[in-house]
C-alpha positions as CSV (number, residue, x, y, z in Angstrom):
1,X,0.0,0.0,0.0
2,X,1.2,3.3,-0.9
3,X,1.7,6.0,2.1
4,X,-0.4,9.1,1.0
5,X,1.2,12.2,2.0
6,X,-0.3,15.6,2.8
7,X,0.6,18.6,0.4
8,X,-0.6,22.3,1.0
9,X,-2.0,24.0,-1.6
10,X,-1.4,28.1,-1.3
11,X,-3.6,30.1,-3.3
12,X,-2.1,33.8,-4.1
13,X,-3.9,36.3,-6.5
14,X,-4.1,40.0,-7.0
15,X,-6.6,41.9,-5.6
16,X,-7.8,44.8,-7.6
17,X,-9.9,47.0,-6.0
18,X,-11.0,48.9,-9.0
19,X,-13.0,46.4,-10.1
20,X,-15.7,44.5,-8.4
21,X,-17.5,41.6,-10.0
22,X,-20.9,41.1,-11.3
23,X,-23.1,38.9,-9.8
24,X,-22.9,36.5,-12.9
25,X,-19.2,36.4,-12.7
26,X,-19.4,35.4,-9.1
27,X,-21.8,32.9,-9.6
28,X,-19.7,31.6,-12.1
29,X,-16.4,31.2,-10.0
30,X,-18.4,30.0,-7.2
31,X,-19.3,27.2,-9.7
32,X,-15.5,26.8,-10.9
33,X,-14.6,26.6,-7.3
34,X,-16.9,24.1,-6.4
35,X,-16.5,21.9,-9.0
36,X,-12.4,22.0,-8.4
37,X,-13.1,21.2,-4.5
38,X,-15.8,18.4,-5.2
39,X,-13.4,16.7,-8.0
40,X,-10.7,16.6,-4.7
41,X,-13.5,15.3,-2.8
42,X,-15.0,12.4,-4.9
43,X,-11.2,11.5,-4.8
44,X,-11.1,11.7,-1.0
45,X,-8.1,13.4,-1.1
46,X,-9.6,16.8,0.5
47,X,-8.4,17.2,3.9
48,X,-9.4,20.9,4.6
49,X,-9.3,24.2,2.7
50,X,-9.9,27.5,3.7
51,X,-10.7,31.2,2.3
52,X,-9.1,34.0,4.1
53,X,-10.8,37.4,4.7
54,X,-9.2,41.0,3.8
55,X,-8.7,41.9,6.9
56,X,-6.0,41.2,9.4
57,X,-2.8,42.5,11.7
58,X,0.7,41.8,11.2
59,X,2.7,41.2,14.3
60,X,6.7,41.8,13.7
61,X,9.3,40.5,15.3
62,X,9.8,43.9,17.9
63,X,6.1,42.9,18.8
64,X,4.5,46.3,16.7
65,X,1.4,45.3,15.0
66,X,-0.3,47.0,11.8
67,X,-3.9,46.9,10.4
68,X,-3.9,44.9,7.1
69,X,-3.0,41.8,4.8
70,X,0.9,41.3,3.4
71,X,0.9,41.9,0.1
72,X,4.2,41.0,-1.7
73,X,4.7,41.5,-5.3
74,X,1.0,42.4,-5.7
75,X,-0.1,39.5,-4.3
76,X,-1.7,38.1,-1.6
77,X,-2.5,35.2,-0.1
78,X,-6.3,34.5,-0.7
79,X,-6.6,30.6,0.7
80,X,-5.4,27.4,0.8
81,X,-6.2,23.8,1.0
82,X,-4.7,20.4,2.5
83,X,-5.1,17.2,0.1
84,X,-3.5,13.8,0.1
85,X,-1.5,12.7,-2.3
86,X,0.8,9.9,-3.6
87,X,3.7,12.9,-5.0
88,X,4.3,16.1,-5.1
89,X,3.6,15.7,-8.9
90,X,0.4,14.3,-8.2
91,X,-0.8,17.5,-6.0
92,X,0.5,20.0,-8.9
93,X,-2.0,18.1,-10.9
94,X,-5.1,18.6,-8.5
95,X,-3.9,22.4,-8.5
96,X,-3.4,22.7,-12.2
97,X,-7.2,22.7,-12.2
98,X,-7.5,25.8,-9.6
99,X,-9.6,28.5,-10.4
100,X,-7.5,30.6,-9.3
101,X,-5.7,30.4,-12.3
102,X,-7.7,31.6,-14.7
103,X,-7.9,34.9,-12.7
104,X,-4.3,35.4,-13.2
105,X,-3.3,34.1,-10.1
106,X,-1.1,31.6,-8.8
107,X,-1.1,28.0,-6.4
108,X,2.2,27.0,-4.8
109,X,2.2,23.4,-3.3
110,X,4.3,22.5,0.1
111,X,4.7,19.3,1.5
112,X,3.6,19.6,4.8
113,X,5.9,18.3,7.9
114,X,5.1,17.3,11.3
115,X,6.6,19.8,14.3
């Protein structure tokens, strides 16, 4: 039997708040993204996933803490999700499906490790 590891998927786009989407287009990626989780899920690979909000704090190392989300590069981190998976290749493939994508942005995939 093959050991199934768990991979993180990271979901990074950029936000543009100049545009806000129509109620069409968000049905429509509320339909991408739910047919990308529930393809994970018939798999049983799904583990968790998770949407993160725009607002936040970052705490820095001398302990000061500012309103807001990082943004690096123009990105942002918008979500993520845990599946199993035989390989690292074999996540990529689950996230080559992303949604994310097709809105310009990007998934990175981690191997998770115990602490």
């Amino acid at each position: 039997m093959i050991q199934k590891n768990d991979f993180m998927l990271l979901f990074r786009y950029e936000p543009n708040n100049n545009y806000q989407p129509t109620e069409v287009e968000m049905n429509e990626m509320h339909q991408q993204w739910g047919a990308f989780i529930g393809n994970i899920v018939i798999q049983e690979k799904l583990i968790s996933t998770h949407q993160l909000s725009f607002e936040g704090k970052q705490i820095f190392a001398n302990k000061s803490v500012t309103e807001g989300i990082h943004i690096a590069d123009k990105q942002t981190l918008g979500g993520n999700m845990i599946v199993k998976a035989n390989t690292i290749d074999e996540a990529v493939e689950m996230a080559k499906n992303c949604p994310i994508l097709l809105m310009g942005g990007t998934v990175e995939v981690r191997a998770i490790q115990p602490m």
